[in-house]
C-alpha positions as CSV (number, residue, x, y, z in Angstrom):
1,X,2.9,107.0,-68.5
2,X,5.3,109.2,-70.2
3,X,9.3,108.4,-70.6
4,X,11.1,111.7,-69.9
5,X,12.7,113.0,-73.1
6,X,16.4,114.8,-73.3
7,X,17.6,116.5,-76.3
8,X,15.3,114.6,-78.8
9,X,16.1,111.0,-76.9
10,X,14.3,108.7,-74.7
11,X,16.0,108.7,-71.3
12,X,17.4,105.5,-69.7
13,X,16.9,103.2,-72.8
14,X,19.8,103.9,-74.4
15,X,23.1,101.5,-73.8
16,X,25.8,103.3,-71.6
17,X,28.7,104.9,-73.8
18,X,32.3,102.8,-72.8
19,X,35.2,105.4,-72.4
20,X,37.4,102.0,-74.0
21,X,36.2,100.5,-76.6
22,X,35.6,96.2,-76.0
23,X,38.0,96.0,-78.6
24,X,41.0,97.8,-76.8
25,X,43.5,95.7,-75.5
26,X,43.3,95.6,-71.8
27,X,46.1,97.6,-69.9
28,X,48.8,95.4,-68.3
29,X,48.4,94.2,-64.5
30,X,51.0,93.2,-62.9
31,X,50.4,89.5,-61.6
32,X,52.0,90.2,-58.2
33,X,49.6,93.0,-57.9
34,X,46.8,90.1,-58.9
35,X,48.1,87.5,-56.9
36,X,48.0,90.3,-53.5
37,X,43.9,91.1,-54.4
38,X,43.4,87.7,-54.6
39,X,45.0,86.8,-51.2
40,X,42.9,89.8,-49.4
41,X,39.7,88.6,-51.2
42,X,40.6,85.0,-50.0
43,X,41.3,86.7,-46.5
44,X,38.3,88.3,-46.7
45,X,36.1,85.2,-47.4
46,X,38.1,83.3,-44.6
47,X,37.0,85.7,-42.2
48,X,33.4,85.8,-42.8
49,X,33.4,82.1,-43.1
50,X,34.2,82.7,-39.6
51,X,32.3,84.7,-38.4
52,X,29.2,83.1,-39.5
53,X,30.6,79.9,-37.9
54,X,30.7,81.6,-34.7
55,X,26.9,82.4,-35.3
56,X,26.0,79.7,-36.1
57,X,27.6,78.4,-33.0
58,X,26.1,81.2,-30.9
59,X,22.4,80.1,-32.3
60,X,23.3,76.7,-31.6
61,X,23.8,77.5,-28.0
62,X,20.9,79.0,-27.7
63,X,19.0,77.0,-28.7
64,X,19.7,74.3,-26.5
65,X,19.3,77.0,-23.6
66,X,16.2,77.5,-24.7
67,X,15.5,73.8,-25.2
68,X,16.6,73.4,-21.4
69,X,14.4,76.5,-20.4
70,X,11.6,74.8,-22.0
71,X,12.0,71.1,-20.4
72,X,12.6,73.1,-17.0
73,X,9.0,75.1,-17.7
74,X,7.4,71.9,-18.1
75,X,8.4,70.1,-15.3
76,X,7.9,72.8,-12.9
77,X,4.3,73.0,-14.2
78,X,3.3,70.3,-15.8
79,X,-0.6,70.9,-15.8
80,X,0.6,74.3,-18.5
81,X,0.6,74.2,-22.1
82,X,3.9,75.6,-23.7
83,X,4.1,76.6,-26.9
């Protein structure tokens, strides 16, 4: 197996070049502007935490329709083997 070659170098083992140096200071943010991503993100979370409750919820239900199902399967024939 061969590494593709591009102008004399090995392709995709080299480290990515940074447009900023890790040196630069980093740019100003305002904290306002901060403070409004982190109340989305925390939105965000709140609102799947959510909706997988109601999932949960909804598996919950049915499983204890199926559970009933089941019970109701076995006493209408009660010679069967369910699963």
């Amino acid at each position: 197996m061969s590494v593709p070659k591009k102008k004399g170098r090995l392709v995709g083992l080299g480290r990515r070049a940074r447009s900023v140096p890790p040196s630069a200071p980093h740019p100003y943010v305002d904290p306002e502007v901060l403070m409004d991503q982190l109340k989305d993100k925390d939105d965000r979370i709140a609102a799947l935490e959510q909706k997988m409750a109601d999932q949960e919820a909804g598996w919950e239900a049915t499983r204890k329709q199926n559970e009933q199902m089941m019970e109701m399967m076995k006493r209408m024939y009660p010679n069967e083997h369910f699963p």
